[in-house]
LOTOR-581751 format. One record per residue (C-alpha): residue number from 1; x, y, z. Coordinates in Angstrom, 1 decimal, padded with zeros to 4 digits. Example, Ala and Ser with C-alpha at 12.3 -4.5 7.8 and 13.67 -1.06 7.14 Angstrom:
REM LOTOR-581751
  resi    east   north      up
     1   012.3  -004.5   007.8
     2   013.7  -001.1   007.1
REM end
This chain:
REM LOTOR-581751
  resi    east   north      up
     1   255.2   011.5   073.4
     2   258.1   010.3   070.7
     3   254.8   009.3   068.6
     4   253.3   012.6   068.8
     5   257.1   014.3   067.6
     6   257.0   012.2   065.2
     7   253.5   013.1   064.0
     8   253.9   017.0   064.5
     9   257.6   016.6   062.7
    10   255.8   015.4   059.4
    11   253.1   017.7   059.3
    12   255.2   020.2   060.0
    13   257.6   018.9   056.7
    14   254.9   018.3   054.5
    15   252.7   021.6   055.2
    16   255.9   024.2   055.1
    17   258.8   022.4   053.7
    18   257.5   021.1   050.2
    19   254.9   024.0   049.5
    20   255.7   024.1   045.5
    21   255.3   020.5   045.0
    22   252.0   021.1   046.7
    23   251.0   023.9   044.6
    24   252.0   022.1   041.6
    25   249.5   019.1   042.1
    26   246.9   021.5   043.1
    27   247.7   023.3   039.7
    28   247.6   019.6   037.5
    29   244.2   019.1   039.6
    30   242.8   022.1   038.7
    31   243.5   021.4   034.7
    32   242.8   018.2   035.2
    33   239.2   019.5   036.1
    34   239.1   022.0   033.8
    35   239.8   020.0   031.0
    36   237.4   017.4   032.3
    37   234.5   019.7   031.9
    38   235.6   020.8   028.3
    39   233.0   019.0   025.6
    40   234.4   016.9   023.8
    41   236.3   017.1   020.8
    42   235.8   020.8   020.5
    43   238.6   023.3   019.1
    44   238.7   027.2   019.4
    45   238.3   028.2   015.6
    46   236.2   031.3   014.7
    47   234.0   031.9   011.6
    48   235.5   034.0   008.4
    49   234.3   034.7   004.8
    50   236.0   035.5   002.2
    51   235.2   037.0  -001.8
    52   237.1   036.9  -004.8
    53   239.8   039.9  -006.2
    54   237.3   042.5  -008.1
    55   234.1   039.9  -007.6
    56   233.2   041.1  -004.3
    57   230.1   040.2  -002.3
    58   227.9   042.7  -000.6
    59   226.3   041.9   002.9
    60   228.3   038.4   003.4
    61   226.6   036.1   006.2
    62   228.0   032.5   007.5
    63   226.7   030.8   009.8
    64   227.7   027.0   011.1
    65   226.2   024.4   012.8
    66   225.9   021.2   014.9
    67   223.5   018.8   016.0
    68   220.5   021.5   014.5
    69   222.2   024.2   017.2
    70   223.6   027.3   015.8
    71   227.5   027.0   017.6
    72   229.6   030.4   015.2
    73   228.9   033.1   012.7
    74   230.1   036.2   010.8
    75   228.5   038.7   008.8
    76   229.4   042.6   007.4
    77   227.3   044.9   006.2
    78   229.6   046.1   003.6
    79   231.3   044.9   000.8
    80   234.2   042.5   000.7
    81   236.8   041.3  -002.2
    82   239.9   040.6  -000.4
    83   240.7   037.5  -002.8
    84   239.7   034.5  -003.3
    85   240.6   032.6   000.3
    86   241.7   035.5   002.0
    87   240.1   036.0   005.3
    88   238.1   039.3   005.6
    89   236.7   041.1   008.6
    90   233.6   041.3   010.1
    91   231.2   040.7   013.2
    92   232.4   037.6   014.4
    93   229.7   035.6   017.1
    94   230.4   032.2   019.2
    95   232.0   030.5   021.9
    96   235.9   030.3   022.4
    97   235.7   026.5   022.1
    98   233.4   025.2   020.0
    99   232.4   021.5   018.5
   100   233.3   021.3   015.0
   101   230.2   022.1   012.5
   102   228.3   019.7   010.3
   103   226.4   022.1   008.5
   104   226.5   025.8   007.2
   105   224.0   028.6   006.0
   106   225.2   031.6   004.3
   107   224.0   034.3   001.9
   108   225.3   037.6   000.3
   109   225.0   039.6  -002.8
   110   226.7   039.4  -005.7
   111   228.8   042.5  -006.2
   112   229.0   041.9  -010.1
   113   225.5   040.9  -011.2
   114   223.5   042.0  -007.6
   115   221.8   038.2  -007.4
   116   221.2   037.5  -003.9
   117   222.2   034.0  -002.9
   118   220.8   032.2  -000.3
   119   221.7   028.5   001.1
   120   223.2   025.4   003.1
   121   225.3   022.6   002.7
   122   226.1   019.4   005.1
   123   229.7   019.5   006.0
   124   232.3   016.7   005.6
   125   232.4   016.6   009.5
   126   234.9   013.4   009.9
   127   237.2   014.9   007.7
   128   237.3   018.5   009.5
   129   237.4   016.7   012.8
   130   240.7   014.4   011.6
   131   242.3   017.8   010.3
   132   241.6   019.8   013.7
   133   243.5   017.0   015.5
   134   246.1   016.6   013.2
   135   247.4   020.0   012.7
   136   248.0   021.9   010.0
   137   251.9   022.3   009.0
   138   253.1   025.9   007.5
   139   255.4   026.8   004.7
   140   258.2   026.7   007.4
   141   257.5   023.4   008.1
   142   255.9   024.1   011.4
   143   252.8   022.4   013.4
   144   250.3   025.2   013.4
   145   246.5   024.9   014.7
   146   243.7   025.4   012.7
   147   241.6   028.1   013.8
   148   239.4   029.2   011.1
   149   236.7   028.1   009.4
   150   236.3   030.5   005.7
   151   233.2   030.6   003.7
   152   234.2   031.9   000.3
   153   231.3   033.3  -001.5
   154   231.8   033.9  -005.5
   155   229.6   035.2  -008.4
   156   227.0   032.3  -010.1
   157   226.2   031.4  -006.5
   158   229.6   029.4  -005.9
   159   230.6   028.6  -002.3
   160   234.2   026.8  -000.8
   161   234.4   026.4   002.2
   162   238.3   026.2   003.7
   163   240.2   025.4   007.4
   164   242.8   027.6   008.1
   165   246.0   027.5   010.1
   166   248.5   029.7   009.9
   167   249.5   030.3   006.7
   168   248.3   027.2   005.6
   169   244.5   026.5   003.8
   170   242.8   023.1   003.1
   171   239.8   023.0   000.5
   172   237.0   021.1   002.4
   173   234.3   021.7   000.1
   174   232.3   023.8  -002.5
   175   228.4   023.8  -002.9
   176   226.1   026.1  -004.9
   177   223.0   027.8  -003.3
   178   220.0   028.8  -004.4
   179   219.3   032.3  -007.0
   180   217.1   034.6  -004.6
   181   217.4   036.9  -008.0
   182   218.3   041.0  -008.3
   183   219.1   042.5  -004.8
   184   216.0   046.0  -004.6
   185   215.7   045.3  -008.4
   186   212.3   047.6  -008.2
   187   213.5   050.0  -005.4
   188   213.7   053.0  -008.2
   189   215.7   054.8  -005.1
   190   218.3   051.4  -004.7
   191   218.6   052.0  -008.3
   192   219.5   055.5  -008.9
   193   222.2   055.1  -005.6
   194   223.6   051.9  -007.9
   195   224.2   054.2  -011.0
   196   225.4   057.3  -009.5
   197   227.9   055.0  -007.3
   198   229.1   053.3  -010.3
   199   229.8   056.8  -012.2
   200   232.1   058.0  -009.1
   201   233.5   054.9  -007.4
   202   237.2   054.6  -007.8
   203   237.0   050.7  -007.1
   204   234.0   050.0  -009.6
   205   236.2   051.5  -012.6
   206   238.8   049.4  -011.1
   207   236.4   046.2  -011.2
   208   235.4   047.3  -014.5
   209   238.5   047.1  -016.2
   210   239.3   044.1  -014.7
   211   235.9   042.9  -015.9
   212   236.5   043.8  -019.6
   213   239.9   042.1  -019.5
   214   238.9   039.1  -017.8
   215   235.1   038.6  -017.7
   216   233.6   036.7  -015.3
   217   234.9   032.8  -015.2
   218   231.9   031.3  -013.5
   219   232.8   027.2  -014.1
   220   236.2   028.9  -012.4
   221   234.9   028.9  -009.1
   222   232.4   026.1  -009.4
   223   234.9   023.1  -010.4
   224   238.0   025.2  -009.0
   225   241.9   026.0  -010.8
   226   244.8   023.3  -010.9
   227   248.0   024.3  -008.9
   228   251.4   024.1  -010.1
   229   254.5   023.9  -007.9
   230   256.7   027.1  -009.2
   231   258.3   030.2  -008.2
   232   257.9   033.9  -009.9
   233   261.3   036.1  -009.8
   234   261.9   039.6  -010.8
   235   265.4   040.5  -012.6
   236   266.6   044.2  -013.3
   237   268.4   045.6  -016.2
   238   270.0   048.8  -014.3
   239   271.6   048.2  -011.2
   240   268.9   046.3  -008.3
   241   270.8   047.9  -004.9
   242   268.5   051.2  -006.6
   243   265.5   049.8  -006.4
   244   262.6   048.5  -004.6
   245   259.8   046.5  -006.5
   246   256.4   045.4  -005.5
   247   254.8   042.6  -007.4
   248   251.0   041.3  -007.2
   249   249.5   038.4  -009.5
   250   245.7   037.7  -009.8
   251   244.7   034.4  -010.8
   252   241.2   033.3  -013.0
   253   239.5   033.1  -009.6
   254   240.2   036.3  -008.1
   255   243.5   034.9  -005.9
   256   246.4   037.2  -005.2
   257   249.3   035.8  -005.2
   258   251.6   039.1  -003.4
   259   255.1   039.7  -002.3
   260   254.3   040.3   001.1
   261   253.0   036.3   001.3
   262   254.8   033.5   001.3
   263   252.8   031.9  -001.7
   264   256.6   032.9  -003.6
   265   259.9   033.7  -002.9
   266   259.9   036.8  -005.3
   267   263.3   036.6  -005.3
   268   265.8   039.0  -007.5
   269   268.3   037.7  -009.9
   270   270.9   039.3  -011.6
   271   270.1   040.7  -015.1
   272   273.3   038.4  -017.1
   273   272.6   035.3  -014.4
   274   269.4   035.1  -015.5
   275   269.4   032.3  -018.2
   276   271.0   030.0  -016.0
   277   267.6   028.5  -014.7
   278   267.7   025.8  -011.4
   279   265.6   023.9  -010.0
   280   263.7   025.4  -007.3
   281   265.3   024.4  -003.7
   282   261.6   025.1  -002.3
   283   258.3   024.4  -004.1
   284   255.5   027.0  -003.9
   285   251.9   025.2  -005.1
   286   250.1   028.2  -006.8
   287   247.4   028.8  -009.5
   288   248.9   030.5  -012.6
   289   248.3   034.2  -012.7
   290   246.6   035.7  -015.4
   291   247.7   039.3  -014.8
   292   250.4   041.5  -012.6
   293   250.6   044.7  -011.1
   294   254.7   045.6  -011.3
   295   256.1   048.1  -009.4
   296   259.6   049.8  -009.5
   297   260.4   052.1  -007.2
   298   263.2   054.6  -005.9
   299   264.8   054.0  -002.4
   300   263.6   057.4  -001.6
   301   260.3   057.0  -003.3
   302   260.5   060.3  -005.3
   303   260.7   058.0  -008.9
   304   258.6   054.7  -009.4
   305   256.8   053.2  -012.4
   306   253.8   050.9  -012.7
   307   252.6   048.3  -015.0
   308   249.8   046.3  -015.0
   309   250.7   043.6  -017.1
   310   248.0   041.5  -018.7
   311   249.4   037.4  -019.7
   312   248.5   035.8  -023.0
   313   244.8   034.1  -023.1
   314   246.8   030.3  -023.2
   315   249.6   031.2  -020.5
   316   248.6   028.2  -018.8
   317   249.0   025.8  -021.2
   318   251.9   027.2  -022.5
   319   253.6   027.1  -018.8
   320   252.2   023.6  -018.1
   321   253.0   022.1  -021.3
   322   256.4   019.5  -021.0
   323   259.5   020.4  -022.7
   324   262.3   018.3  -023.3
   325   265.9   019.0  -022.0
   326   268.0   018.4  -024.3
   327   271.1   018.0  -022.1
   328   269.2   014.9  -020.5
   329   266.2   014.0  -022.7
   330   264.2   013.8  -019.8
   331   261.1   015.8  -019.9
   332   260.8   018.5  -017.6
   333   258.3   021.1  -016.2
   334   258.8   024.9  -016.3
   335   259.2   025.9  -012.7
   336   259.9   030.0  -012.9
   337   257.8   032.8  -013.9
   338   260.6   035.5  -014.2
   339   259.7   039.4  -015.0
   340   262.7   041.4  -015.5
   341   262.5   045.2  -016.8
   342   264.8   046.5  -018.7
   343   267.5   049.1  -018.7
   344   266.0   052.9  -018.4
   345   265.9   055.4  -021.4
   346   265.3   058.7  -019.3
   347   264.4   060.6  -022.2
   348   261.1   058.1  -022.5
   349   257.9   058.1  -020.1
   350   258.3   054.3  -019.8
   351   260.6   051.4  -020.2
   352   260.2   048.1  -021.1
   353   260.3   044.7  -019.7
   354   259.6   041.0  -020.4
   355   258.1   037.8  -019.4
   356   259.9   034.5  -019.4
   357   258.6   031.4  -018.6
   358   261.6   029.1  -017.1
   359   262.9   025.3  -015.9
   360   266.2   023.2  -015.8
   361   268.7   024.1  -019.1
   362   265.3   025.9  -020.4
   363   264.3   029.2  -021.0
   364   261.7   030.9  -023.0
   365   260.1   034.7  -023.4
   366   256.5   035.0  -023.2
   367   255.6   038.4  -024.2
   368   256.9   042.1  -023.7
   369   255.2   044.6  -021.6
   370   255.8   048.5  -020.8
   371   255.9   049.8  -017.7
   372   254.7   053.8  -016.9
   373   256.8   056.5  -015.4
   374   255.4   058.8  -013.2
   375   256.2   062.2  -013.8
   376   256.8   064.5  -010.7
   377   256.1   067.8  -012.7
   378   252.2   067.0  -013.8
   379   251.9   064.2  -011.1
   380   250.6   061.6  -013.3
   381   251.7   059.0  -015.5
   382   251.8   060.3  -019.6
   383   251.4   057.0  -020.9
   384   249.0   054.2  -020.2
   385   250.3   051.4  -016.9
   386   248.0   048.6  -019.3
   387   250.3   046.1  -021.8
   388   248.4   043.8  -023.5
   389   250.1   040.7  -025.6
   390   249.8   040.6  -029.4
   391   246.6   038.6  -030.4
   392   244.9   039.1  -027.1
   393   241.2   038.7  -027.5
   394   239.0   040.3  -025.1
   395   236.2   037.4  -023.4
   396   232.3   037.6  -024.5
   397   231.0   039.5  -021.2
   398   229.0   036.9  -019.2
   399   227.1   039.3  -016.7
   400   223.6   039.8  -016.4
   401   223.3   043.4  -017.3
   402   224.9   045.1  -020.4
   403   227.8   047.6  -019.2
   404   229.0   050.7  -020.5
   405   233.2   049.8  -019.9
   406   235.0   052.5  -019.8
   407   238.0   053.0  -022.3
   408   241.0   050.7  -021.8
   409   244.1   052.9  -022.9
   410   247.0   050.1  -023.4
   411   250.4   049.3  -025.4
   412   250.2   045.7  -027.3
   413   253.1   043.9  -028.1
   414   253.3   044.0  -032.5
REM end
């Protein structure tokens, strides 16, 4: 009978006295299952594409695979031009987890030229595979897993391919596919859409300006654009507690580089504290910009003023060349791209403003630029947003078909 007790006691305990640690091993037996039945080394990442700043693509299609089986995809029937490694939307197809893809087939068209491209590529898969397990580590400094796979489709046919985690992006690979040539190039119907779209479209004469200012770099996207480690600040003659100010750079390859990221602190200095240029605390690995939108605007946003300001054809090499400081006679790098605007004349329909280039004990202008005020009265701006440098030269155009640009209205520096 005592034995009995004794048995009844301790089913008794275990059954109703220690219920959560029994839930708790049925929980770890349950993962432990789960995770047991997972493939192995699979990830959840999703497909994405992406398309150059004004160099969109039309009808963008990925597709990834493994082993010969078709595991992710995306595709859009419209156009895209987010910028160059910018994730845009679309139909997205696959399984949550997925095994990490050793091949890829894609195809779009063009948006400059209307080529259709068409074609695959083997994947680095050992070195995707490493960077899935490994992580991928923010501007914060914080672990972050990768969870998207970006086909970026560019004009000549160009294809990189990125992993994406957070804000972070790691080049895996570019390839070139195969010339399908002109997208309906006899559909007479096709045609007469193309040409009537082209005479109303807001974003084409946007494309097309860009287009005459910048062309079309082709060997851009196929051997891809050296990054520097810098930071771009704004400065502002009047006083800055006034004012709000929105700043986006484009790069040769159709990047933005935008104050909403974190690709640059776009911080604000003070208009007389602006010569005394430090070394950067943090380091921001960019392309160099080739052009910025600027805008200024009131804290009530009745007043603002834009400028799209268009950099000298050897900006690059004059920002990456060396300099000496002279307080050291060390050789140094320039770190800052500062744009500062000067002090308003309200009797004008613009101001003014400059470019410096900056680094430690060293400080040099660029160029000057003008920057439109809109009027509230005729709701428009009276003089052109466009400032071009002095001895600017406008590149050969590169595109397949001759086009009528429109008229560029812009100040040039003398």
């Amino acid at each position: 009978n005592n034995a009995v007790l004794f048995d009844k006691r301790k089913f008794i305990k275990e059954k109703f006295m220690y219920p959560k640690t029994s839930f708790f091993i049925y929980c770890f037996l349950i993962i432990g299952l789960f995770a047991s039945c997972q493939p192995k080394d699979t990830f959840s990442w999703n497909a994405g594409f992406s398309a150059p700043k004004y160099y969109g693509a039309t009808g963008p299609f990925v597709e990834y695979f493994y082993q010969g089986q078709s595991i992710a995809g995306a595709s859009s029937g419209v156009g895209i031009n987010p910028g160059w490694g910018i994730t845009s939307g679309g139909y997205v197809g696959g399984d949550k987890y997925k095994p990490v893809p050793d091949s890829i087939a894609v195809k779009w068209i063009c948006g400059v030229d209307r080529y259709s491209y068409e074609g695959g590529s083997k994947l680095p898969r050992n070195k995707m595979l490493e960077l899935f397990k490994t992580k991928a580590i923010d501007s914060y400094g914080n672990q972050q897993e990768y969870s998207l796979i970006v086909a970026g489709m560019a004009p000549g046919g160009n294809v990189t391919i990125w992993m994406q985690g957070g804000t972070d992006s790691t080049e895996i690979c570019k390839f070139k596919t195969e010339n399908k040539g002109v997208w309906k190039e006899n559909d007479a119907e096709y045609n007469k859409y193309i040409t009537e779209h082209r005479t109303i479209s807001e974003a084409f004469k946007e494309s097309n300006l860009f287009w005459k200012i910048h062309g079309i770099p082709y060997s851009v996207w196929e051997k891809g654009e050296k990054e520097y480690d810098y930071d771009i600040v704004f400065c502002n003659e009047d006083e800055l507690i006034k004012y709000d100010r929105r700043i986006t750079g484009y790069t040769k390859d159709g990047s933005v580089i935008s104050s909403n990221s974190d690709k640059t602190s776009f911080a604000t200095l003070e208009w007389n504290k602006k010569f005394n240029a430090r070394d950067i605390n943090k380091k921001y690995k960019n392309k160099i910009p080739v052009h910025f939108f600027v805008q200024r605007s009131s804290k009530n946003n009745k007043q603002w003023c834009d400028a799209e300001i268009i950099l000298p054809n050897n900006f690059e090499e004059l920002f990456s060349k060396p300099y000496i400081n002279l307080k050291t006679g060390n050789a140094e790098h320039y770190n800052r791209i500062i744009i500062g605007i000067e002090k308003e004349n309200k009797k004008t329909p613009y101001l003014f403003g400059r470019i410096w280039v900056s680094g430690i004990n060293k400080q040099d202008e660029i160029m000057r630029f003008r920057i439109a005020k809109f009027d509230t009265v005729s709701r428009k701006f009276l003089v052109s947003k466009y400032s071009l440098p002095k001895d600017f030269v406008f590149p050969k155009w590169e595109g397949r078909e001759p086009i009528e640009f429109q008229e560029l209205d812009y100040w040039q520096e003398k």
